[in-house]
N, C-alpha and C positions, 0 to 999 in steps of 0.2 A: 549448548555447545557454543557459544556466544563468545566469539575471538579464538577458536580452536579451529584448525583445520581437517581436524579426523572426520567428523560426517561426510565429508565431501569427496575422502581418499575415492572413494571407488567408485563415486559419480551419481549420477542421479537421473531422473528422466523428466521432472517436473519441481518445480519450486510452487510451492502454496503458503501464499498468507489468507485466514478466517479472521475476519472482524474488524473493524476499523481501530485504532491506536487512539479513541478520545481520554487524553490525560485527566482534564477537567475544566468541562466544554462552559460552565456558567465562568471563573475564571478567564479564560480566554478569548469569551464574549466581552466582557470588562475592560480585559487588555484591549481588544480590538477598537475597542469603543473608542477609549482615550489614546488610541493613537490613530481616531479617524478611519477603522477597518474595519471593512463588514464580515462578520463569520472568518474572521482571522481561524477558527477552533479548525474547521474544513482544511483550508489550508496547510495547519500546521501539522494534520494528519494526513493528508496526502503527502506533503516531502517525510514523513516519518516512512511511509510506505514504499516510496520512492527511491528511500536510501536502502531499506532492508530487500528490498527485490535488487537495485543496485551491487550491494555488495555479498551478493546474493554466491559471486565467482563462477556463476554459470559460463561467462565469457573463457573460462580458463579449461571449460570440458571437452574431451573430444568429441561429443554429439549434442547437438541442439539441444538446449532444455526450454519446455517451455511453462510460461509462465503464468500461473492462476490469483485473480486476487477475489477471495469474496468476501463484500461489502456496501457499502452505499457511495463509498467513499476512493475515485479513484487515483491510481496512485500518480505520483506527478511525477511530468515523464510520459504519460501513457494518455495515448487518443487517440483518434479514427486512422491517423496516421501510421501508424507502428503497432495498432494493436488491434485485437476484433474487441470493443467495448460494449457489453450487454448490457444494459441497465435495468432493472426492475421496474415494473410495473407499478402505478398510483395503487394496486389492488392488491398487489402482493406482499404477505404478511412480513412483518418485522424481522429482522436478523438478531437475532438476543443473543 
């Protein structure tokens, strides 16, 4: 539904994104590199995240949506500030 507004007609009660958006993280370890950036990959998938919870138009519903992200990867925009942030555990298995 990617630029349509019909999902959204009758509202919703939660937005969920699952998994982080890594395009192609050796790539943009490279990019990073040569332009002096560490883990630019991180980064570039947190504002990827950041836009899609963004334009999410939760802002435009009549009741609170809120909002889920799971990942390792959080979305930017989002910290202890504005959001309850849980991070996984050094023990806890991988998100595949």
């Amino acid at each position: 539904t990617r630029g349509s507004n019909e999902a959204w007609e009758d509202g919703y009660d939660v937005f969920v994104t699952v998994g982080d958006p890594l395009k192609n993280p050796d790539a943009l370890v490279r990019t990073g590199a040569a332009l002096g950036m560490e883990m630019i990959w991180e980064e570039t998938a947190a504002a990827e995240l950041g836009q899609c919870h963004g334009r999410s138009r939760s802002a435009r519903q009549d009741k609170p949506v809120r909002h889920v992200h799971f990942g390792k990867i959080c979305p930017e925009g989002w910290d202890e500030s504005n959001a309850k942030v849980i991070r996984p555990t050094e023990t806890a298995p991988p998100i595949i």
